[in-house]
Jmol script that loads the backbone (N, CA, C; Angstrom):
load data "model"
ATOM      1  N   UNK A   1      66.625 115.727 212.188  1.00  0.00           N
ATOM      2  CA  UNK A   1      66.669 114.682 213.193  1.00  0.00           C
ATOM      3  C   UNK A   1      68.022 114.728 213.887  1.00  0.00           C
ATOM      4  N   UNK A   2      68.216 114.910 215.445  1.00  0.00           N
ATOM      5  CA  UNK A   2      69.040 114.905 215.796  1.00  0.00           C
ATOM      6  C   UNK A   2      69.590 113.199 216.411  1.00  0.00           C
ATOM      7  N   UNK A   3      70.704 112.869 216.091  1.00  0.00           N
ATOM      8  CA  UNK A   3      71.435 111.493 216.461  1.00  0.00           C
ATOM      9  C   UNK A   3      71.549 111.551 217.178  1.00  0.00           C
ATOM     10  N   UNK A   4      72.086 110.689 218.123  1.00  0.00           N
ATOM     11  CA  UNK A   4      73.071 110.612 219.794  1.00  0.00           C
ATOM     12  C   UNK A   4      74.116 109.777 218.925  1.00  0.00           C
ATOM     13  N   UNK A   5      75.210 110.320 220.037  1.00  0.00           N
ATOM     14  CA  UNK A   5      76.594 110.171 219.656  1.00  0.00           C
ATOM     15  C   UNK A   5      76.715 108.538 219.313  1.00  0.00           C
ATOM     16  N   UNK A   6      76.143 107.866 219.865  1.00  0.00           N
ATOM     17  CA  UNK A   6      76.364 106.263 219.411  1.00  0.00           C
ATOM     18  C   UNK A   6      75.566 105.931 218.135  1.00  0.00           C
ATOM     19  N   UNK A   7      74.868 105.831 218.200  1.00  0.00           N
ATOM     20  CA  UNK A   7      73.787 106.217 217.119  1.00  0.00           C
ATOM     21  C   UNK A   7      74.542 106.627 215.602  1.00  0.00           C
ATOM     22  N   UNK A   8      75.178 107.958 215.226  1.00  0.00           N
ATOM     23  CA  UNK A   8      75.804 108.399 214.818  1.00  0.00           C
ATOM     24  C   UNK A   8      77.308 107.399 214.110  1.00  0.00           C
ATOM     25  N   UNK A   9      77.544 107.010 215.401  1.00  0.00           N
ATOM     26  CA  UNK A   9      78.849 106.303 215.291  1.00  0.00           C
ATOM     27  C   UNK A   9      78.952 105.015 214.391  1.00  0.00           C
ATOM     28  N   UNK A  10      77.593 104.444 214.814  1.00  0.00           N
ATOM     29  CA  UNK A  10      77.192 102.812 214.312  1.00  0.00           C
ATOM     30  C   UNK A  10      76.501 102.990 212.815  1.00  0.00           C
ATOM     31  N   UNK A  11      75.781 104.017 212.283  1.00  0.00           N
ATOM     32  CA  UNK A  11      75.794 104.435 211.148  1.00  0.00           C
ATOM     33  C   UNK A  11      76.973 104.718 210.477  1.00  0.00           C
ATOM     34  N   UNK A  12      77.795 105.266 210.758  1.00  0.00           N
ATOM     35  CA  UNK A  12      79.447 105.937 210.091  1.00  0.00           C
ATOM     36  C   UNK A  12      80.012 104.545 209.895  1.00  0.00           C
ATOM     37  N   UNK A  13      79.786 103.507 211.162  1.00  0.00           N
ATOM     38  CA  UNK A  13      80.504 102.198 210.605  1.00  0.00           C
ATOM     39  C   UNK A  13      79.898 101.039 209.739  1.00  0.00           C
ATOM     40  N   UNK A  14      78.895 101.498 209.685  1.00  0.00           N
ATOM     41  CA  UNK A  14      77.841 100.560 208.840  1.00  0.00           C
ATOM     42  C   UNK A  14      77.953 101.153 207.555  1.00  0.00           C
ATOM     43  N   UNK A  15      77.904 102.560 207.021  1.00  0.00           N
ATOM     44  CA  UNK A  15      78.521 102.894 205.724  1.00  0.00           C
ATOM     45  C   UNK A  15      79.918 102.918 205.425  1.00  0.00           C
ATOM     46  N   UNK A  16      80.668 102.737 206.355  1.00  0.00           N
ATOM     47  CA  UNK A  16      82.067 102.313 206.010  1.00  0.00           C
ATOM     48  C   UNK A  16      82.189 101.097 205.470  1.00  0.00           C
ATOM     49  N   UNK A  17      81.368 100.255 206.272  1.00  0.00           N
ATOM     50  CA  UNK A  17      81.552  98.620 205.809  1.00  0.00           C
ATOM     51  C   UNK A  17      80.541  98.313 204.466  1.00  0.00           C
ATOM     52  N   UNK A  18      79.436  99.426 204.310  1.00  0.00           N
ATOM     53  CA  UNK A  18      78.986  99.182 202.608  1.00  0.00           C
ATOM     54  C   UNK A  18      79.660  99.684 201.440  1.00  0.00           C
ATOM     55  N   UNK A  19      80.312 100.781 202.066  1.00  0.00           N
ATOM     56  CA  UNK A  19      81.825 101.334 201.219  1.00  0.00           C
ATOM     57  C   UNK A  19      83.085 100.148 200.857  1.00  0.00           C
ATOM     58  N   UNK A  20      83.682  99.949 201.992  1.00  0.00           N
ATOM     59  CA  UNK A  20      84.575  99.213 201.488  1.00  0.00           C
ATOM     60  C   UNK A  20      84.520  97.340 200.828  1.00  0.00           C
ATOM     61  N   UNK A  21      83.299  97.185 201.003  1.00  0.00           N
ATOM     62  CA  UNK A  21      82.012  95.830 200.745  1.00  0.00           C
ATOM     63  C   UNK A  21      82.096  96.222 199.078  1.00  0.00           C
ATOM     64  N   UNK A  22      81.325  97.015 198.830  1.00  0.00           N
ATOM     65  CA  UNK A  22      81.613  97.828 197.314  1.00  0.00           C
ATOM     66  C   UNK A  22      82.806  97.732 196.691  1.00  0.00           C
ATOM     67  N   UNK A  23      83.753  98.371 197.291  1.00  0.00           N
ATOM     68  CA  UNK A  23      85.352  98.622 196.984  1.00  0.00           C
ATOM     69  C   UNK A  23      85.594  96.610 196.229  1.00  0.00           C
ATOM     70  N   UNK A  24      85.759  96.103 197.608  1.00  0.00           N
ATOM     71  CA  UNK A  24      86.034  94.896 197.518  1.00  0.00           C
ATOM     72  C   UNK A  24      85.196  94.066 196.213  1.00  0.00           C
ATOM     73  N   UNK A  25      84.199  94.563 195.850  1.00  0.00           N
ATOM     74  CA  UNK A  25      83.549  93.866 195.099  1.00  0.00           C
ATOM     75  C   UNK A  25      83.836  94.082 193.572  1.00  0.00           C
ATOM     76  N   UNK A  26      83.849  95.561 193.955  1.00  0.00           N
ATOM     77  CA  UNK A  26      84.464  96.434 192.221  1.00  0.00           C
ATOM     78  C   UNK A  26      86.289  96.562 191.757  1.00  0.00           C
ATOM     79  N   UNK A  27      86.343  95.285 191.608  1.00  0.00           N
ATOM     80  CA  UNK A  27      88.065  95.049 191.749  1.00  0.00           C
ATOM     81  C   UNK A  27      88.384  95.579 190.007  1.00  0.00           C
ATOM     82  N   UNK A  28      87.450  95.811 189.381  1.00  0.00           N
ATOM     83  CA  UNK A  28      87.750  96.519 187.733  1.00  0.00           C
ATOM     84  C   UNK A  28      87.605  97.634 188.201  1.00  0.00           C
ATOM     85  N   UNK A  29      87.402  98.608 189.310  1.00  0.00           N
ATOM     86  CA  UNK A  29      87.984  99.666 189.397  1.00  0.00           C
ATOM     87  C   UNK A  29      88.877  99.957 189.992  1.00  0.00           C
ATOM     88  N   UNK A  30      90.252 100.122 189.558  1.00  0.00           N
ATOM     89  CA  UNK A  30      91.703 100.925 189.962  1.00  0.00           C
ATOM     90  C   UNK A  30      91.914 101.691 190.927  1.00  0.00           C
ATOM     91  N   UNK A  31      92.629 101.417 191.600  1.00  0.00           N
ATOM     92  CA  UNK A  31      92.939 103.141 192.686  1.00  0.00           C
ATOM     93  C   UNK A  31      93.225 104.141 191.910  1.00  0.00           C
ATOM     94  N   UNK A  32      94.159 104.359 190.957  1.00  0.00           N
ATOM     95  CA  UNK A  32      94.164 105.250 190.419  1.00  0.00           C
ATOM     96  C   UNK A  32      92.784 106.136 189.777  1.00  0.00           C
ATOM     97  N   UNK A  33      91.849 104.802 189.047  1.00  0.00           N
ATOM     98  CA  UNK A  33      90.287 105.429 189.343  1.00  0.00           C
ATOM     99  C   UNK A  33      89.914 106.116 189.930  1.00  0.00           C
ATOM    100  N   UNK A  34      90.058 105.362 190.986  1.00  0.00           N
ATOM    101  CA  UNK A  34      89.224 106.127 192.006  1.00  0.00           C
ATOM    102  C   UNK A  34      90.232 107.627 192.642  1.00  0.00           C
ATOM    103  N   UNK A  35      91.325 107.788 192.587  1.00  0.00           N
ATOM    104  CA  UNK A  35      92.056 108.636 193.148  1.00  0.00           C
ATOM    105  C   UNK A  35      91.653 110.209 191.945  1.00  0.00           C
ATOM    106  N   UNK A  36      91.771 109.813 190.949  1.00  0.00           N
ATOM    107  CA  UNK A  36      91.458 110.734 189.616  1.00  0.00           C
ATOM    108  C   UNK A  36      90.194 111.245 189.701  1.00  0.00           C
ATOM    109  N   UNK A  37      89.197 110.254 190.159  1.00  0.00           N
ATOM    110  CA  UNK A  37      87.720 110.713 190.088  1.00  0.00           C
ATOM    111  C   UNK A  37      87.186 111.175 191.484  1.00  0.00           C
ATOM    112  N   UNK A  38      87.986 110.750 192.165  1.00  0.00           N
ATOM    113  CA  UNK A  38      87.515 111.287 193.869  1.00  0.00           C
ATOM    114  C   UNK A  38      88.381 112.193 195.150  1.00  0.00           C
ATOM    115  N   UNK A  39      89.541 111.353 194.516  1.00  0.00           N
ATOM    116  CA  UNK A  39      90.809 111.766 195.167  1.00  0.00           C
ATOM    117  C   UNK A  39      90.878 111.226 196.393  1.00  0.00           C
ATOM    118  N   UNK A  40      90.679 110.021 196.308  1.00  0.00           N
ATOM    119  CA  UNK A  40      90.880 108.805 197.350  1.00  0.00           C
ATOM    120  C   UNK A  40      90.961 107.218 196.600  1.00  0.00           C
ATOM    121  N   UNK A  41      91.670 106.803 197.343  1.00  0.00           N
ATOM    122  CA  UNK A  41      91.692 105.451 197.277  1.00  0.00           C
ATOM    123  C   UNK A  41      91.166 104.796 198.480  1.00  0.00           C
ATOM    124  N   UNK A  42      91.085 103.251 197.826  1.00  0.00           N
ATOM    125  CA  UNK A  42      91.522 102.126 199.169  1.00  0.00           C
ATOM    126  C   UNK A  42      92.677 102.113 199.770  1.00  0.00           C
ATOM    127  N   UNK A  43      94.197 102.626 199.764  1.00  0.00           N
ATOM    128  CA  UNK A  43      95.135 102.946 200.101  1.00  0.00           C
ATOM    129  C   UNK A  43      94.786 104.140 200.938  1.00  0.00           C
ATOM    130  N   UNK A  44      94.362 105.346 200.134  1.00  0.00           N
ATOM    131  CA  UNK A  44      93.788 105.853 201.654  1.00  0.00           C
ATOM    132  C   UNK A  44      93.289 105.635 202.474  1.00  0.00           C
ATOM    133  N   UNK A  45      91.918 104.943 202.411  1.00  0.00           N
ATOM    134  CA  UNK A  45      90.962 104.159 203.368  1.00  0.00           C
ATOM    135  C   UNK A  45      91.756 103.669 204.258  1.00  0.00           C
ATOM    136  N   UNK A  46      92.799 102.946 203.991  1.00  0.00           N
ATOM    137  CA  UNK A  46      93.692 102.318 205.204  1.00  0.00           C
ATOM    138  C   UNK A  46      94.675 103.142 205.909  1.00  0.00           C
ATOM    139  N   UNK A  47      94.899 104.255 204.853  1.00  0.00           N
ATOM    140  CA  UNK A  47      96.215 104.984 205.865  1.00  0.00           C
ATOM    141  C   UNK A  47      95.369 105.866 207.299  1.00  0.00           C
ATOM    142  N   UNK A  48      93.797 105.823 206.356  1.00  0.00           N
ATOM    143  CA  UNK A  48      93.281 106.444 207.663  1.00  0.00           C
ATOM    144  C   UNK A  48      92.702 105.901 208.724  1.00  0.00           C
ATOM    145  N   UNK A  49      92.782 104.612 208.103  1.00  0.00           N
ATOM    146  CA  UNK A  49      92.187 103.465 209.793  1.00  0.00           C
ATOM    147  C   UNK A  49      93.422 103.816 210.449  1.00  0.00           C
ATOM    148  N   UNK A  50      94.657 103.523 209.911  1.00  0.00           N
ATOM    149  CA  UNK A  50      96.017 103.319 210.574  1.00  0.00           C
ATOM    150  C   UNK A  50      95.900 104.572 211.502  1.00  0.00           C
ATOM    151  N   UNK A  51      96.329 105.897 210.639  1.00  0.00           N
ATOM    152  CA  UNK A  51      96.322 107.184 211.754  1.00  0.00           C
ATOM    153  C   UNK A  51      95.352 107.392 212.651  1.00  0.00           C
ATOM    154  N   UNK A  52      94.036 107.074 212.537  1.00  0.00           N
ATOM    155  CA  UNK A  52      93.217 107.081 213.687  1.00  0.00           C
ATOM    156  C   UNK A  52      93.403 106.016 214.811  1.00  0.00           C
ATOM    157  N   UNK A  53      93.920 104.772 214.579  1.00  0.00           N
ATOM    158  CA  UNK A  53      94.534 103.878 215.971  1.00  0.00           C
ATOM    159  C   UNK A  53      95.718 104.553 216.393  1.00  0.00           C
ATOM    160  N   UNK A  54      96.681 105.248 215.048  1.00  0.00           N
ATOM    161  CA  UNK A  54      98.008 105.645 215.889  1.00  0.00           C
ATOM    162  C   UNK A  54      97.743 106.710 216.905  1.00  0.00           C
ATOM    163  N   UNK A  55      96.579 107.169 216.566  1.00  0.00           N
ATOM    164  CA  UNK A  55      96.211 108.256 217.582  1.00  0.00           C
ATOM    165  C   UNK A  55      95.473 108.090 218.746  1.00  0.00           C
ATOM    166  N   UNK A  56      95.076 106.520 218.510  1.00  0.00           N
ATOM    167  CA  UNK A  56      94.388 106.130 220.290  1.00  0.00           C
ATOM    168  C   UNK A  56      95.539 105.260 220.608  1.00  0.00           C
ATOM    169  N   UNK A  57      96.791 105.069 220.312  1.00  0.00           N
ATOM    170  CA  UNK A  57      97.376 104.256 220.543  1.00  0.00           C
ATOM    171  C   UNK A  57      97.595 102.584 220.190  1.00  0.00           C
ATOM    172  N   UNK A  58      96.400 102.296 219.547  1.00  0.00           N
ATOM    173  CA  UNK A  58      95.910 101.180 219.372  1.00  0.00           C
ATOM    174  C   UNK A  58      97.105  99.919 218.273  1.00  0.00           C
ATOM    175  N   UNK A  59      97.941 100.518 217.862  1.00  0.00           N
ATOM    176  CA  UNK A  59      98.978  99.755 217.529  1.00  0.00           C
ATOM    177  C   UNK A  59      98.237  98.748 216.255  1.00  0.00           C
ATOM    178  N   UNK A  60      96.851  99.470 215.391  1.00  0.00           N
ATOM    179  CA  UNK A  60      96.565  98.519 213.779  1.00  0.00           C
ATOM    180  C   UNK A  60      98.074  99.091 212.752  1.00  0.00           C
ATOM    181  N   UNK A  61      98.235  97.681 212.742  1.00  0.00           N
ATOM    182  CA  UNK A  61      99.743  98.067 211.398  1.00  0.00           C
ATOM    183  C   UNK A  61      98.754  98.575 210.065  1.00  0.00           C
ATOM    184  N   UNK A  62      99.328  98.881 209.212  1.00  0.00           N
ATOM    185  CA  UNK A  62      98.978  99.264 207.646  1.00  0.00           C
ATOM    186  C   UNK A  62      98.367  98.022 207.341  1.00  0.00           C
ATOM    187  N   UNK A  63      99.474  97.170 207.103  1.00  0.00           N
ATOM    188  CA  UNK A  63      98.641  95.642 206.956  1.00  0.00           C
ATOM    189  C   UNK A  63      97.744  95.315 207.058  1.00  0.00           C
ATOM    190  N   UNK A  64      97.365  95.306 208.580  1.00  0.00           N
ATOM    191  CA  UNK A  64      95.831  95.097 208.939  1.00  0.00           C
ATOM    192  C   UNK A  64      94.904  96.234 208.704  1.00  0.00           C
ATOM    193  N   UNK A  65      95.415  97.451 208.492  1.00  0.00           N
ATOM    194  CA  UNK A  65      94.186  98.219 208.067  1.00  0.00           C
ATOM    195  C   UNK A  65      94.308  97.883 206.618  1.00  0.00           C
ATOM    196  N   UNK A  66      94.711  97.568 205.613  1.00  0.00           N
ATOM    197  CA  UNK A  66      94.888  97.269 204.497  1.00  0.00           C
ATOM    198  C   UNK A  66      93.720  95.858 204.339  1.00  0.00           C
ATOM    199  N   UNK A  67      93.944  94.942 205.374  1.00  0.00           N
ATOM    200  CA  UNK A  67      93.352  93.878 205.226  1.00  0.00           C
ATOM    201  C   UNK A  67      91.825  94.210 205.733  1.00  0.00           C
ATOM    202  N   UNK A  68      91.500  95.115 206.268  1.00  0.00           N
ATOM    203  CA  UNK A  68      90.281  95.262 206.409  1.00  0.00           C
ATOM    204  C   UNK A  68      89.498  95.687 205.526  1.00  0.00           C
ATOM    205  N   UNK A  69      90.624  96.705 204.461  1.00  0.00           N
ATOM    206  CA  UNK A  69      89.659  97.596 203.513  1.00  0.00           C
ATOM    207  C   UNK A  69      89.844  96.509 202.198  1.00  0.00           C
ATOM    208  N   UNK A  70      90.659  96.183 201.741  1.00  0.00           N
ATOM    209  CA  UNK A  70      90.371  95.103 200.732  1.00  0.00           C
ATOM    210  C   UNK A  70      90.277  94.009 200.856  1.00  0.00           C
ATOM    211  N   UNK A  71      89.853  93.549 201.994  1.00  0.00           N
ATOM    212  CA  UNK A  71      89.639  91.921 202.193  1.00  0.00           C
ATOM    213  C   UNK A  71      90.591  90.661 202.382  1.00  0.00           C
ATOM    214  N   UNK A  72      91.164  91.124 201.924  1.00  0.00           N
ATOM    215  CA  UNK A  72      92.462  90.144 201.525  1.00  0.00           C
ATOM    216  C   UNK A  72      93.493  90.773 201.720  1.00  0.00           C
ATOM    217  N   UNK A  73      94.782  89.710 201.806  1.00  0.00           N
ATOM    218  CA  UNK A  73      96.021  90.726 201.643  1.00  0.00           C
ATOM    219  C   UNK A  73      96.439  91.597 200.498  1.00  0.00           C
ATOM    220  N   UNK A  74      97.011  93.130 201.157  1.00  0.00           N
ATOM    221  CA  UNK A  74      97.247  93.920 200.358  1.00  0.00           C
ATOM    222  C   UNK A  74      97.957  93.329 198.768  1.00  0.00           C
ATOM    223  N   UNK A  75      99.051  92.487 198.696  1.00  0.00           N
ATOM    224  CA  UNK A  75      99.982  92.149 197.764  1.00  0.00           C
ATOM    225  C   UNK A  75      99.301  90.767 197.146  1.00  0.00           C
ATOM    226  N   UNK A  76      97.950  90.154 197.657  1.00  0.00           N
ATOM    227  CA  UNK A  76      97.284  89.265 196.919  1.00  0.00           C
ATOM    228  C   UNK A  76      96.119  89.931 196.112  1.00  0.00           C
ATOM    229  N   UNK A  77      95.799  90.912 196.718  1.00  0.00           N
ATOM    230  CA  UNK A  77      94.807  92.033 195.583  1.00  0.00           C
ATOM    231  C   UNK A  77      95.408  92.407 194.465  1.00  0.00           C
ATOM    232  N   UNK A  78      97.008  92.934 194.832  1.00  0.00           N
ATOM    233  CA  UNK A  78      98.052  93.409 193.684  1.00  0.00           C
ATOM    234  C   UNK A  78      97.830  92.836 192.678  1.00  0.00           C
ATOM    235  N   UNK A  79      98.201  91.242 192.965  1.00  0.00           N
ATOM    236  CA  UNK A  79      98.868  90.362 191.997  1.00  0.00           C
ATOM    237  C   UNK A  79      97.494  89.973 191.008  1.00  0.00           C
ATOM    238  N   UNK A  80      96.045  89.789 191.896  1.00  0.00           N
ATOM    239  CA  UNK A  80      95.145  89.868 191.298  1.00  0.00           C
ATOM    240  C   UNK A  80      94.281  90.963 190.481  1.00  0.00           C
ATOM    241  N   UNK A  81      94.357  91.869 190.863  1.00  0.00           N
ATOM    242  CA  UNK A  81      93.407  92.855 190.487  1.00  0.00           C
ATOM    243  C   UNK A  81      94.321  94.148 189.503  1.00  0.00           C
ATOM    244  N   UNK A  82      95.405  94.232 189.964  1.00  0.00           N
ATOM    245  CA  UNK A  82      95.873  95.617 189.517  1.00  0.00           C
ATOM    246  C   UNK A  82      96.682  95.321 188.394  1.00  0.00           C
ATOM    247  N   UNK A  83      96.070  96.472 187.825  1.00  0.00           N
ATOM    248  CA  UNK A  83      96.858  96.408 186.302  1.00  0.00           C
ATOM    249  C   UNK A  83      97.941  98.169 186.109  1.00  0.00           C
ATOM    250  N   UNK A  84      98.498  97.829 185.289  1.00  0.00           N
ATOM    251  CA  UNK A  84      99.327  99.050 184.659  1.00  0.00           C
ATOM    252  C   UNK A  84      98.617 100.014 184.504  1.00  0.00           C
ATOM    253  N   UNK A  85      98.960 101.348 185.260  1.00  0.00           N
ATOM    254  CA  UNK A  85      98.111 102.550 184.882  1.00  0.00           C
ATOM    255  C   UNK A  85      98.287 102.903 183.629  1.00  0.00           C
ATOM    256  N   UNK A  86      97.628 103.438 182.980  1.00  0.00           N
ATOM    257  CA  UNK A  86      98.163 104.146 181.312  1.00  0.00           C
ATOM    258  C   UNK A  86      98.295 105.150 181.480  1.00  0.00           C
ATOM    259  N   UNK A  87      99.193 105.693 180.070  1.00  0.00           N
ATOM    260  CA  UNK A  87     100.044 107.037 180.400  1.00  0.00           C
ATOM    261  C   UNK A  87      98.498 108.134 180.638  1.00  0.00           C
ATOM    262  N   UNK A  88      97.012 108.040 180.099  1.00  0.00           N
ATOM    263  CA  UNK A  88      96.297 109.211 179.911  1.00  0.00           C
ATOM    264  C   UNK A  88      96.436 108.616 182.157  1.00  0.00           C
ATOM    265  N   UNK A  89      96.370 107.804 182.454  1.00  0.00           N
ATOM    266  CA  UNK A  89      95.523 107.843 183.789  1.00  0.00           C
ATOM    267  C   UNK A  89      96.990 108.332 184.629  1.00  0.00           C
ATOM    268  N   UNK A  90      98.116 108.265 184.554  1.00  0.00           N
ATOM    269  CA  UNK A  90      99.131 108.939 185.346  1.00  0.00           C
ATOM    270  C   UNK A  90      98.733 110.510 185.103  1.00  0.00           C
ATOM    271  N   UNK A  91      98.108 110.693 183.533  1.00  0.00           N
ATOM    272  CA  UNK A  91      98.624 112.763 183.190  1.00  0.00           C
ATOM    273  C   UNK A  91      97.440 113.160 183.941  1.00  0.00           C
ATOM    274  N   UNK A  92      96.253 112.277 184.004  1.00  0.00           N
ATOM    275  CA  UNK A  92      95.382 112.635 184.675  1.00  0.00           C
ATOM    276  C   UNK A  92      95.647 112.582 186.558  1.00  0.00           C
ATOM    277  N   UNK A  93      96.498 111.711 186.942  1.00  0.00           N
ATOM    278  CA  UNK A  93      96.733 111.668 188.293  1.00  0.00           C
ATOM    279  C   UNK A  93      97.835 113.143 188.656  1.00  0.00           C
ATOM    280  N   UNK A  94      98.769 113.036 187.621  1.00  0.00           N
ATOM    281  CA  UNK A  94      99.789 114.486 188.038  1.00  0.00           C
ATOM    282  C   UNK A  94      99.002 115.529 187.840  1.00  0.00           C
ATOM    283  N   UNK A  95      98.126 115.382 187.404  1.00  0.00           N
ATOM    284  CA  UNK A  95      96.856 117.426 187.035  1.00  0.00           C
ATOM    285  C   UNK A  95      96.096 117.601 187.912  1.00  0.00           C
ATOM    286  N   UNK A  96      95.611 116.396 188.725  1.00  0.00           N
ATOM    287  CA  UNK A  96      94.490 116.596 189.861  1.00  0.00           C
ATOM    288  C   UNK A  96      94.893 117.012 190.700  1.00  0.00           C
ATOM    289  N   UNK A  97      94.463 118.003 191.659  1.00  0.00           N
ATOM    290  CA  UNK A  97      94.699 118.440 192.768  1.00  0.00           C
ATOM    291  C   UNK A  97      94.501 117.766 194.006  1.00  0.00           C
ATOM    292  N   UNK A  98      94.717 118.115 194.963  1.00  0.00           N
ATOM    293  CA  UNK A  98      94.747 117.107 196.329  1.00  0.00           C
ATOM    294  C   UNK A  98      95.668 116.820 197.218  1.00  0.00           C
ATOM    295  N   UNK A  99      95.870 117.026 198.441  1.00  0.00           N
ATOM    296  CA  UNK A  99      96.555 116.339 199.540  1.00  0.00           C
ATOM    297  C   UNK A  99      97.081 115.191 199.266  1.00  0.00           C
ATOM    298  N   UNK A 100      96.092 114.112 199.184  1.00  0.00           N
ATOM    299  CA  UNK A 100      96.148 112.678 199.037  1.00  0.00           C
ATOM    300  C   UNK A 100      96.948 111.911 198.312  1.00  0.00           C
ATOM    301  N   UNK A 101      97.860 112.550 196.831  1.00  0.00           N
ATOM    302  CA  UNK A 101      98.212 111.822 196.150  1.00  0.00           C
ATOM    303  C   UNK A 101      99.534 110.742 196.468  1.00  0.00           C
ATOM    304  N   UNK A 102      99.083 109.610 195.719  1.00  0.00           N
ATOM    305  CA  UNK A 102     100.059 108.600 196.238  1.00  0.00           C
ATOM    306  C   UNK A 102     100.503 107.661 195.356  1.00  0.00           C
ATOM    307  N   UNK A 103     101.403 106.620 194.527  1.00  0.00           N
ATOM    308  CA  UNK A 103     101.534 106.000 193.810  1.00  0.00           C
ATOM    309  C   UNK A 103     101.071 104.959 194.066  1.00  0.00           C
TER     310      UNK A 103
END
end "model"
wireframe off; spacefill off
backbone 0.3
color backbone group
């Protein structure tokens, strides 16, 4: 089946928003989780809203792409959700391969 370009587009954002809907919902899973098992985070998710406006010009801070992908503010997710990585989930973050890695 071939799409048209809009078509296409409004699907990509409709599974973005059941992606990060998910994300937001599964707050017992870690970035580091997810970075170990996929090699992405929600931290990525946002650095790449960010670089794709910096590249239309569009001026979204981190912040607000941050606030889109976890719902809330970045440093109120922190305080809620994130816990201490353990030493197996850092040896596992320094062995994985990837572009992406990030603390």
């Amino acid at each position: 089946m071939e799409l048209d370009k809009q078509t296409r587009l409004e699907l990509e954002a409709a599974a973005f928003r059941r992606l990060t809907a998910l994300l937001r919902d599964r707050t017992d899973v870690q970035n580091i989780d997810l970075m170990n098992l996929a090699g992405f985070c929600r931290n990525c998710l946002s650095k790449w809203m960010k670089e794709e406006s910096d590249k239309r010009g569009l001026g979204l801070s981190l912040d607000e792409a941050r606030l889109d992908v976890y719902g809330i503010p970045y440093e109120t997710w922190k305080q809620l959700h994130q816990r201490e990585a353990s030493p197996d989930q850092h040896k596992q973050f320094a062995a994985a391969p990837g572009p992406h890695k990030h603390a």
